[in-house]
Structure formats: structure tokens, C-alpha cells
C-alpha positions as CSV (number, residue, x, y, z in Angstrom):
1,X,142.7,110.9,62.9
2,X,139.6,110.7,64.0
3,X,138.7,108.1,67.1
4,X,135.4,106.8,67.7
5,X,133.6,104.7,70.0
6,X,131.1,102.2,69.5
7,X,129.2,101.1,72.7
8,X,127.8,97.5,72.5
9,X,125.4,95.9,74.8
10,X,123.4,98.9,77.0
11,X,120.3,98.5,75.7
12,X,118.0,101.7,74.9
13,X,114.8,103.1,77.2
14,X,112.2,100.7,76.2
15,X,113.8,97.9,75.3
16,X,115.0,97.8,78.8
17,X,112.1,97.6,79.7
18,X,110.5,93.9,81.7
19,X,107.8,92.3,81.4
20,X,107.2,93.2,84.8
21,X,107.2,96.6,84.0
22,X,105.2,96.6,81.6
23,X,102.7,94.6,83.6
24,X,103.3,97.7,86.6
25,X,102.3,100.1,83.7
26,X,99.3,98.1,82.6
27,X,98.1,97.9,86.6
28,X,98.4,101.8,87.1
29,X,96.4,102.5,84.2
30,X,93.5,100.3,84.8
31,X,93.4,101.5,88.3
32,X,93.2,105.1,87.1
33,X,90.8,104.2,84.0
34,X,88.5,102.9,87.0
35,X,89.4,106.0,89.1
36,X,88.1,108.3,86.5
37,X,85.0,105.9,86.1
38,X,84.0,105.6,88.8
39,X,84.4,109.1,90.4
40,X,84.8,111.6,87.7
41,X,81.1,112.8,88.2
42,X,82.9,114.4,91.6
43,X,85.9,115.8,89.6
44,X,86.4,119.0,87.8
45,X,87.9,119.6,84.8
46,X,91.5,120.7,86.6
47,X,91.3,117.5,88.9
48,X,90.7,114.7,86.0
49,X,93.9,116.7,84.6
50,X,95.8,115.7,87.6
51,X,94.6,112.2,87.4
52,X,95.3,111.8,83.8
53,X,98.7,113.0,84.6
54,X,99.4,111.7,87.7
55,X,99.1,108.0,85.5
56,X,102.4,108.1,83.6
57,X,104.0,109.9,86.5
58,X,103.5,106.9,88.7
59,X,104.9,104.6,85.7
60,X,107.6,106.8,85.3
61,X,108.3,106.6,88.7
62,X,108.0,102.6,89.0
63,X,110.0,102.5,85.9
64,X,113.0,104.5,87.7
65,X,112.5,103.0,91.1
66,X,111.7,99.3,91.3
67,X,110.9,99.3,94.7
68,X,108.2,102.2,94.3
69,X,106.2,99.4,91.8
70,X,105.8,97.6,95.3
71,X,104.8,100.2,97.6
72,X,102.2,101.5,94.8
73,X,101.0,98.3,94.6
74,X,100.3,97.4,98.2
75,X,99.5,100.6,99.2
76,X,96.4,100.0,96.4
77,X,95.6,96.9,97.3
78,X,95.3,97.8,101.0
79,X,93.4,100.7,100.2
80,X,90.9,99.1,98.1
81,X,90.7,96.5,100.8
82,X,89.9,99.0,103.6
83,X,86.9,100.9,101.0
84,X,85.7,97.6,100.0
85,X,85.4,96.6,104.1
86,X,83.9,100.1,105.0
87,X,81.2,99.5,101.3
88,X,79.9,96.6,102.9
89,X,77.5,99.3,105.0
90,X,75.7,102.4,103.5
91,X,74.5,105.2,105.2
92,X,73.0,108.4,103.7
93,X,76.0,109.8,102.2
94,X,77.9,106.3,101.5
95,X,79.8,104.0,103.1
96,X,79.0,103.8,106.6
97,X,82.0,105.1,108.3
98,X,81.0,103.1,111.9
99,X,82.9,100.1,110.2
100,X,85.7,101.4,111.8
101,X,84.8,100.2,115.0
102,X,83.3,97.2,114.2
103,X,85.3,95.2,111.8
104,X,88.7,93.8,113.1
105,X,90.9,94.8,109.8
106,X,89.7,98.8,109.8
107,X,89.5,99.2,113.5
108,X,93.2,98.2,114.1
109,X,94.8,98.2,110.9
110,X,93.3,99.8,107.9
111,X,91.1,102.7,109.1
112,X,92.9,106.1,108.5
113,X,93.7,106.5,112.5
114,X,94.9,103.1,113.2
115,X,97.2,103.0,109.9
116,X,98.9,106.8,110.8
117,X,99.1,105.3,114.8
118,X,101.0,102.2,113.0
119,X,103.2,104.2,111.1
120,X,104.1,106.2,114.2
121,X,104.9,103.0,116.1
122,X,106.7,101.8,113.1
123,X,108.8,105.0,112.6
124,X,109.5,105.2,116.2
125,X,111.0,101.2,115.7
126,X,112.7,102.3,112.9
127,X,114.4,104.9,114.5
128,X,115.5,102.8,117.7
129,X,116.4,100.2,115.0
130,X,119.3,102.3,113.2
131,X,120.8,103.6,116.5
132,X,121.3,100.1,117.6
133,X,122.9,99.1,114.7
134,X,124.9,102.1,114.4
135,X,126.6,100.9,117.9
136,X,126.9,97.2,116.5
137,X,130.2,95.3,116.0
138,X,129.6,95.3,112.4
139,X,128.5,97.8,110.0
140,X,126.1,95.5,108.1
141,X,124.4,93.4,111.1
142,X,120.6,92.5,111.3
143,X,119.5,95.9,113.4
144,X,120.0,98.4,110.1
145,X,118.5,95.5,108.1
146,X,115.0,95.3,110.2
147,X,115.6,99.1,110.8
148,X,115.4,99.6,106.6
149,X,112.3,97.5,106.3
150,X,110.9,99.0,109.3
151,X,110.7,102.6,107.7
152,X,109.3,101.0,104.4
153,X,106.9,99.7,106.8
154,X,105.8,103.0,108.1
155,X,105.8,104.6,104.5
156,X,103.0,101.7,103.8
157,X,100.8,102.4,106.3
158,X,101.5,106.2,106.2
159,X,100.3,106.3,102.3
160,X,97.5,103.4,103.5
161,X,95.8,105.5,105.9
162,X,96.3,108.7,103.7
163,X,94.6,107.1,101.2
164,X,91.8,105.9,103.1
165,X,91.4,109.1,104.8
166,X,90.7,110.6,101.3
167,X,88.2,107.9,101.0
168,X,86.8,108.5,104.7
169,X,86.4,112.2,103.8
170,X,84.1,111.5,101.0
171,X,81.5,109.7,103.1
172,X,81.3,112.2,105.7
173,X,79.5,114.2,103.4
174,X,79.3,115.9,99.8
175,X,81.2,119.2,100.4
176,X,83.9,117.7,102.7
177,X,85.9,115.2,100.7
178,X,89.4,116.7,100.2
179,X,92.6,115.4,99.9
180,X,94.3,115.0,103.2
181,X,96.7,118.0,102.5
182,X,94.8,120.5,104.0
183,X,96.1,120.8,108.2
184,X,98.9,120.1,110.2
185,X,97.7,116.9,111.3
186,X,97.6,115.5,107.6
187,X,101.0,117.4,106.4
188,X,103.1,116.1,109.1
189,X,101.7,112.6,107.7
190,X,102.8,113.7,104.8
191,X,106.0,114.9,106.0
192,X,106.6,111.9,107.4
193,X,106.8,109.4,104.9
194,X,108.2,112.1,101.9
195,X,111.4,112.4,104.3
196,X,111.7,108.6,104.7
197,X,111.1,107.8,101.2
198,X,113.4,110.2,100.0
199,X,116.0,108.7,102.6
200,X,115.3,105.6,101.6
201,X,116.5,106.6,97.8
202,X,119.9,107.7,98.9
203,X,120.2,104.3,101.4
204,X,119.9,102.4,98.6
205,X,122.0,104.6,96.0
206,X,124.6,105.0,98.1
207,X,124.6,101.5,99.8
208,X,125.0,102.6,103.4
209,X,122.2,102.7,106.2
210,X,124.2,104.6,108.8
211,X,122.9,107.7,107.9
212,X,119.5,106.3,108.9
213,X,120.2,106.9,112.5
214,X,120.2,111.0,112.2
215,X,117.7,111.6,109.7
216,X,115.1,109.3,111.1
217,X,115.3,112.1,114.5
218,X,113.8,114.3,112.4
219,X,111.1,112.1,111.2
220,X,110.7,110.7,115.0
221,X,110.4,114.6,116.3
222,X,107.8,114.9,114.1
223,X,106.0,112.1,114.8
224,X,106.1,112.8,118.4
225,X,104.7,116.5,117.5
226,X,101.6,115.1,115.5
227,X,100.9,112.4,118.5
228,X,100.5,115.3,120.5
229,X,99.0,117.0,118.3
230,X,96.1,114.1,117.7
231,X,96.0,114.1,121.8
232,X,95.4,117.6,122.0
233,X,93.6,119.1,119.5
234,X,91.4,116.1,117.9
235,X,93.4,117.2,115.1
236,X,92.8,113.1,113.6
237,X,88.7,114.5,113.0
238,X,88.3,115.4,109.5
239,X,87.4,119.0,108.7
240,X,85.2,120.8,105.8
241,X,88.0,123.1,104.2
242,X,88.0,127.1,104.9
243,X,86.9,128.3,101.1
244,X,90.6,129.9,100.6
245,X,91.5,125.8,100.0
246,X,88.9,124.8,98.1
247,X,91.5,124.9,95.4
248,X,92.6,122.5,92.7
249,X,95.8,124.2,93.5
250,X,96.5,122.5,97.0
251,X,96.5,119.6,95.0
252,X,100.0,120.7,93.8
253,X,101.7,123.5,95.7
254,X,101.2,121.2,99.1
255,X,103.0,118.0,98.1
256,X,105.8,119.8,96.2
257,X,106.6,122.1,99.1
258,X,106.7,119.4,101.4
259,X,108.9,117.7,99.3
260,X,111.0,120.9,99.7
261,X,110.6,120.6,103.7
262,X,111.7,116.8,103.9
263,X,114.7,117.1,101.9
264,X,116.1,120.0,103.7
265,X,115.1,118.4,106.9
266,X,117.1,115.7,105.5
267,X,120.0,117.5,104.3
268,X,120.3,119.1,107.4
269,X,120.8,115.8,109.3
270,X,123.3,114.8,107.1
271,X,124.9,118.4,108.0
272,X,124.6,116.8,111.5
273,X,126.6,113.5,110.8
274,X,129.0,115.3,109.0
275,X,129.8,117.4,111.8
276,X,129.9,114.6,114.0
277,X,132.6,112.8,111.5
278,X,134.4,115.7,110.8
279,X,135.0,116.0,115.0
280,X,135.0,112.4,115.8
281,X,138.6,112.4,117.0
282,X,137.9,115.5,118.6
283,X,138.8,115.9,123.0
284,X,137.8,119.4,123.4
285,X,134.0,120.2,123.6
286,X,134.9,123.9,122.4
287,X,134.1,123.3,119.3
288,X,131.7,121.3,119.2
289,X,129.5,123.4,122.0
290,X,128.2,125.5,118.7
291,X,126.8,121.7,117.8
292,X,125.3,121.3,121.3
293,X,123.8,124.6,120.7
294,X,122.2,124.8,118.0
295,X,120.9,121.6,118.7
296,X,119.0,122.6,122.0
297,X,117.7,125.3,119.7
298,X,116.1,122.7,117.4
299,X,114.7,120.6,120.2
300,X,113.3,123.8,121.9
301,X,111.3,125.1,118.9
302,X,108.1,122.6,119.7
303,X,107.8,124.1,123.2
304,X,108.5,128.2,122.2
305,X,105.6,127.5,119.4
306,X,103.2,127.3,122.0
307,X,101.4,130.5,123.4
308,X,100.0,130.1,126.5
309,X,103.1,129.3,128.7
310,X,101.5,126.9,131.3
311,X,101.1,124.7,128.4
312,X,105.0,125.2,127.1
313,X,106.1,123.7,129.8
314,X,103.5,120.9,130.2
315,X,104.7,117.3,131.6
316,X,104.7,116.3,127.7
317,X,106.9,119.4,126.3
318,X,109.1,118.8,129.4
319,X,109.9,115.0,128.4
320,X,110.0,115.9,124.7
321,X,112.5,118.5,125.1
322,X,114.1,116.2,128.0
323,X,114.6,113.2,125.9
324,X,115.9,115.4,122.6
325,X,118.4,116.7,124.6
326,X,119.7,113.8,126.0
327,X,119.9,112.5,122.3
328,X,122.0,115.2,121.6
329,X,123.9,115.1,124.2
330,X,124.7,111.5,123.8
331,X,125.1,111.2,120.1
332,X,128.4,114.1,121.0
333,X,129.6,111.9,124.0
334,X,129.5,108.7,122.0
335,X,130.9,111.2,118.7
336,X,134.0,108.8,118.2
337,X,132.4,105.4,118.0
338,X,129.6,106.9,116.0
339,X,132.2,108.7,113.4
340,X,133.5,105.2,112.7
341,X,130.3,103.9,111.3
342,X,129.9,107.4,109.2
343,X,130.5,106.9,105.7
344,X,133.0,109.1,104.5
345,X,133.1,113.0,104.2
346,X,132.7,113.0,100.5
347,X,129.9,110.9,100.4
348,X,128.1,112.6,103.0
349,X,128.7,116.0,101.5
350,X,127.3,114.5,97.9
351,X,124.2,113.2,99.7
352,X,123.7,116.8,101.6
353,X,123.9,118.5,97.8
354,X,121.9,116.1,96.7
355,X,118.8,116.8,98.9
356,X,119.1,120.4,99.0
357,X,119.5,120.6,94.9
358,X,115.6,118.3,95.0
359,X,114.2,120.2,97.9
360,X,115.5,123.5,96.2
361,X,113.4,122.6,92.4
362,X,110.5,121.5,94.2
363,X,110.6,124.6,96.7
364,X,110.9,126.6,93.5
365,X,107.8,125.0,92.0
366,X,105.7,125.1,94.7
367,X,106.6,129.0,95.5
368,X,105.4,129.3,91.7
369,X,102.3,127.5,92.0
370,X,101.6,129.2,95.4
371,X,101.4,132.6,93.3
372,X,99.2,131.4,90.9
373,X,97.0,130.0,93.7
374,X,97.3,133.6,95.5
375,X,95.8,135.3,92.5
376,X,92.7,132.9,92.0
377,X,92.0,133.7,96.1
378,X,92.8,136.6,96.4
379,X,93.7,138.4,93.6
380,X,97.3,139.0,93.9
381,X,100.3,136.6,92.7
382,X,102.2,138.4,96.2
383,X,101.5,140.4,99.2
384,X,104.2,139.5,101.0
385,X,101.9,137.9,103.7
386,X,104.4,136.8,106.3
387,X,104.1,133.3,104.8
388,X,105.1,134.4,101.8
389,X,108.0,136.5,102.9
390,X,109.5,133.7,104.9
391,X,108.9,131.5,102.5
392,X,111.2,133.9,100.1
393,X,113.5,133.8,103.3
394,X,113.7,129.8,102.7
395,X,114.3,130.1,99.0
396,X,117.2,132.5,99.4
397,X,118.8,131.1,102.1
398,X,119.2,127.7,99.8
399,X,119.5,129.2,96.6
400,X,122.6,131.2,98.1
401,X,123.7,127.6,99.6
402,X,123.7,126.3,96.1
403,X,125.3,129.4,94.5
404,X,127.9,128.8,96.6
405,X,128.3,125.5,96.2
406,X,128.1,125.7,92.2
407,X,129.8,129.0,91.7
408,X,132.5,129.1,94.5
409,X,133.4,125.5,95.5
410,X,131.2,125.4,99.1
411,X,132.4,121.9,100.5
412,X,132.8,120.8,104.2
413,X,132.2,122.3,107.6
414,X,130.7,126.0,106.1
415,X,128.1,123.9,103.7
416,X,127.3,121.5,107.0
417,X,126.7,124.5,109.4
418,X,124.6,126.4,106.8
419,X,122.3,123.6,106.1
420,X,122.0,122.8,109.6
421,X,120.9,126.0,110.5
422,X,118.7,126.0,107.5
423,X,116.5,123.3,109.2
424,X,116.0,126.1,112.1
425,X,114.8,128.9,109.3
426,X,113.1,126.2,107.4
427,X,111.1,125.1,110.5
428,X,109.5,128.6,111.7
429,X,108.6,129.2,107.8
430,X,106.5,126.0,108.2
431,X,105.4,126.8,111.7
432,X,106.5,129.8,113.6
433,X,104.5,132.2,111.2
434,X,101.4,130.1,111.3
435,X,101.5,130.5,115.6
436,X,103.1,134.0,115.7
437,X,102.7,136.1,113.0
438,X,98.8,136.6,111.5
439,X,98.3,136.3,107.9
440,X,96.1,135.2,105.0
441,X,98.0,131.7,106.0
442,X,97.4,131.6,109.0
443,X,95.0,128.5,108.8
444,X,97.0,126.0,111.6
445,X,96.6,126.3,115.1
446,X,98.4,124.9,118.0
């Protein structure tokens, strides 16, 4: 006999749907209906493509995400709040960019500059924030709490002064405007708050903020790399683009490969607090020196990315690499207390699957698109250009981390060491071959 089951009460897709989301959706495409109004005279046919799709994308997104209907929200408001501000002076080319030193709001708040030096602050809070809490008598205590809204924080004023940099770019002149993609200084922006967002997903998915402590390192190391990066270089002045990225296709491959690069970065310090939990318990620092190890490896690859040695071992280098390895070093001492907080070994081997699986699509797409950008510059969808050929390196080592994983049954302390040292690989593909190894990519410099 035949059984079957009748399920009552889950409503369908749209009529799910709130008035509040439909209100969301009715906000995102006005804003993009005046987008395209207003600026589509300075689009091209590919670009108001990329808006047009960009509109359901960020409904979709809403839709899945409650919280993302927020950000968007006042990230748009702020933004038109800093253009309107910076409108209220023309020069030849626009708004008068000087604005920024004269009105209160865009010369500590909303001006591209001051929102990424906010966000920095506020990731460096955030950071501090967790590892308190972590140490707390109780899991769930006020610390993780202000630590949580803390890194939302930071993604609002990260997006803000991206946004507003797009803007400020504009007004510089005709042939400058870009969107900020295009340098190291803007990508680890963008780095930045991708990682955190993405974080911030699995906090709330898997209801646990301990994890916050290790992966908001990462984002804190490379925070501390673009401050000195701003110090030394200038690197916060906007630039005209070289003509090799005067491409619709930046657009694209950019933001999905960096969406790649955050969630491996995060996987990998999932890896971390795994390996801490798996070795909580643990007297004997035999073997966990492999940990300590790999770890000073990681924290020296700012300073060995630096060519003129003098400058390697600068007072800044010396206190970055100084205060990562005390980190280290006391995140293994304190391994016991910090294993308690942990959630278990299952969840944090889901959550590392999880981020790798994302990272590995959205590597895939952007490797895809990158080829299709290749042959509109130069002619070629590959010529294994050493960016290229570590960025194949990348690809296989996770695609072989998920083969594993699907095909053989990877689990535990193999699947934490190989994404951990994934992180290592990941980071010279992003900016070891850029400082080392000449190429057609070769467009950062430190």
C-alpha cells in the first residue's frame, strides 16, 4: 500500500513573502531605476547589464538574509548622504571633492578615508571584543554581543566608504571613475568586510560566536597590512586605471575571487580552532609545535613580501610580526580554556566544508571570467602568467580538498591541516606573485 504525506502549513516562496519584503524590493528598484537615470549616459552597454542584474540579486539576497535588507539600506542612505554633502559644491568636473575637509560629517565620518579608518578601528574592537568574551565565565556574556555588532559595524562603514569612493572617483575627473576594485588598497577593503560578512552568516546559522575570535585575526592582519599600506604608499589616493583594467570584466572576476579568498581565509581559521579543540586536553607541545609552526609562517609572510630588507625588518614589520606571534603563542598556552568555549568538532568541521565548498564556486567563476577577460586584453583565454598558474595551484589544491571530502570521507585533523595550510598557498597566489614573480598581473606594488 501506498503511503503518502500531506504537509500542511509551510507556506510556498511568495507567499512567504512580508510586506516588509516586499517594501525592501520596491526600495532596491527605485534606487536602481534612479541609478540608471541618472548615470547611464557614463555606462556602457555591459555595465547597465550589471546594474539591471545586480537589482534582483540584491532582493534575492534581502529576501534570504534579513539582516542584509538593513545593511543595504543604511549603507544607501549613508552613501547618498555623503554625495548629497559633497553636491552641495561644484567644481569643473563635479562635486567639489574639498568638502571633505570642511564639513564635519565627510571629514570624520562619511568621506571614503575616514569611513575605511572607522572600519579599521571597528574591526580591530571587534576583534579584541570576541577574545574577551571567549575567556568570560559564560559563553553568552555581553563581550561576544558588542563584539557581533561591532563587526556589522565595520562592514557599514567598509561598504559606506567603498561606495563613496566610487562616487569620489567620478569627480576627480572623466576618465578616472572606476569601481574601487582595482589596487590592493581597495581589495583588502574588500577583503575585509566579504570575510566578516560571510562570518557573520555562519554566526548566526550556527548560533555560536566563539568562532569569532580566530577568524576575526585574519581580518585584523589584514587590516593592519592596508594601515600600513595607506602610511606607506599613499595607497588611500585614487588612481586612473592601467588600460589592461579598463574592463567591464573587473566588475566580476574581482568581487567573486575575493569571495573565494575570504572564505578560505575563513575556513582556514576554523582549521585553526579545530586544531586547537581537537588538542585542548593536550600536555605535550610535540604535537602541537607543527601548529606553532606553521603559524609563525603565516605571520612572517607580510615581512618576506617585502624586497628591500632594511624595510622587512622596519620598527612596524618587527611589532607586527612581534605581536602575531605572541597571539599564537598564547592562544596554544591558554589551548584548554579556549577548547571549552569551542563548539564542538562536528560543527566546526561543517562550518570549514561549508566555506571552502562557497569559496571553491566562486573561485571557479572568477578563474572562468578571468579567461574571458585574458582574451579581450590580450588575446589569449591562458598563458600561464604566473598569476594564472598559481591561481590553478589554488583551485587544485581545494578542489582536491573537496574530492576528498565528497569521494573518500575527509573529516578531522587531515581536512583541518590541509585548509590551514591552504591559507599559506592561497596568500602568495594573492600576493607573493604580484611582489616576486613578474607578469601580465603584476599591477600591485609594495
Amino acid at each position: 500500500m501506498n503511503t503518502h504525506t500531506l504537509t500542511l502549513g509551510r507556506p510556498g516562496f511568495w507567499s512567504a513573502r512580508t510586506v516588509f519584503d516586499w517594501l525592501f524590493a520596491a526600495l532596491v528598484i527605485t534606487g536602481g531605476a534612479y541609478a540608471f537615470q541618472r548615470y547611464h549616459a557614463a555606462m556602457d552597454g555591459y555595465e547597465k547589464a550589471i546594474l539591471v542584474g545586480a537589482i534582483p540579486a540584491m532582493v534575492a539576497l534581502g529576501w534570504f538574509w534579513g539582516r542584509l535588507r538593513v545593511l543595504m539600506l543604511c549603507v544607501g542612505a549613508a552613501s547618498l548622504l555623503a554625495i548629497g554633502l559633497y553636491s552641495r559644491a561644484t567644481d569643473s568636473f563635479g562635486a567639489d571633492l574639498s568638502q571633505a575637509e570642511h564639513v564635519f560629517l565627510l571629514k570624520y565620518f562619511l568621506s571614503s578615508q575616514s569611513a575605511i579608518l572607522w572600519m579599521s578601528v571597528l574591526f580591530f574592537m571587534s576583534t579584541a571584543f570576541y577574545w574577551i568574551g571567549l575567556f568570560a565565565k559564560t559563553a553568552d556574556n555581553a563581550a561576544v554581543h558588542i563584539a557581533s555588532r561591532l563587526a556589522w559595524a565595520a562592514v557599514f562603514m567598509a561598504l559606506t566608504g567603498t561606495m563613496v569612493r566610487w562616487f569620489e572617483s567620478h569627480q576627480i575627473a572623466p576618465d578616472i571613475g572606476h569601481i574601487p576594485v582595482s589596487n590592493l588598497y581597495e581589495v583588502f577593503v574588500l577583503f575585509c568586510w566579504l570575510t566578516t560578512l560571510f562570518y557573520l552568516y555562519f554566526e548566526q546559522h550556527y548560533a555560536t560566536k566563539a568562532v569569532g575570535a580566530f577568524v576575526m585575526l585574519v581580518v585584523s592582519a589584514a587590516v593592519g597590512f592596508l594601515l600600513w599600506y595607506t602610511v606607506a604608499r599613499e595607497a588611500q589616493e585614487i588612481q586612473p586605471l592601467v588600460p589592461a583594467l579598463q574592463s567591464w570584466w573587473m566588475k566580476l572576476h574581482v568581487p567573486a575571487n575575493f569571495i573565494g579568498y575570504g572564505t578560505f581565509s575563513l575556513s582556514a581559521m576554523v582549521a585553526f580552532a579545530y586544531l586547537i579543540k581537537q588538542h585542548a586536553s593536550e600536555g605535550s607541545w610535540l604535537r602541537l609545535s607543527p601548529l606553532f609552526g606553521l603559524g609563525i609562517v603565516l605571520c612572517l609572510e607580510p615581512v618576506v613580501f617585502r624586497k628591500n630588507p632594511i624595510e622587512a625588518i622596519s620598527s612596524y614589520w618587527a611589532v607586527y610580526f612581534g605581536v602575531a606571534v605572541l597571539i599564537v603563542g598564547g592562544i596554544l598556552l591558554a589551548r584548554r580554556r579556549i577548547g571549552e568555549r569551542l563548539p564542538a568538532l562536528e560543527v566546526l568541521d561543517d562550518l570549514m566544508y561549508k566555506a571552502i565548498a562557497v569559496g571553491f564556486a566562486f573561485f571557479t567563476i572568477a578563474t572562468i571570467l578571468g579567461a574571458f577577460w585574458a582574451a579581450e586584453a590580450w588575446g589569449g583565454y591562458w598563458s600561464w602568467d604566473p598569476k594564472e598558474t598559481w591561481a590553478l595551484i589554488v583551485w587544485l589544491n581545494y578542489a582536491a580538498w573537496l574530492h576528498m571530502r565528497l569521494m573518500k570521507g575527509l573529516r578531522g585533523t587531515v581536512a583541518a591541516w590541509w585548509a590551514l595550510t591552504g591559507l599559506a598557498v592561497t596568500t602568495f597566489a594573492f600576493l607573493g606573485v604580484n611582489m616576486f614573480l613578474s607578469g601580465l598581473h603584476s599591477y600591485g606594488t609594495l
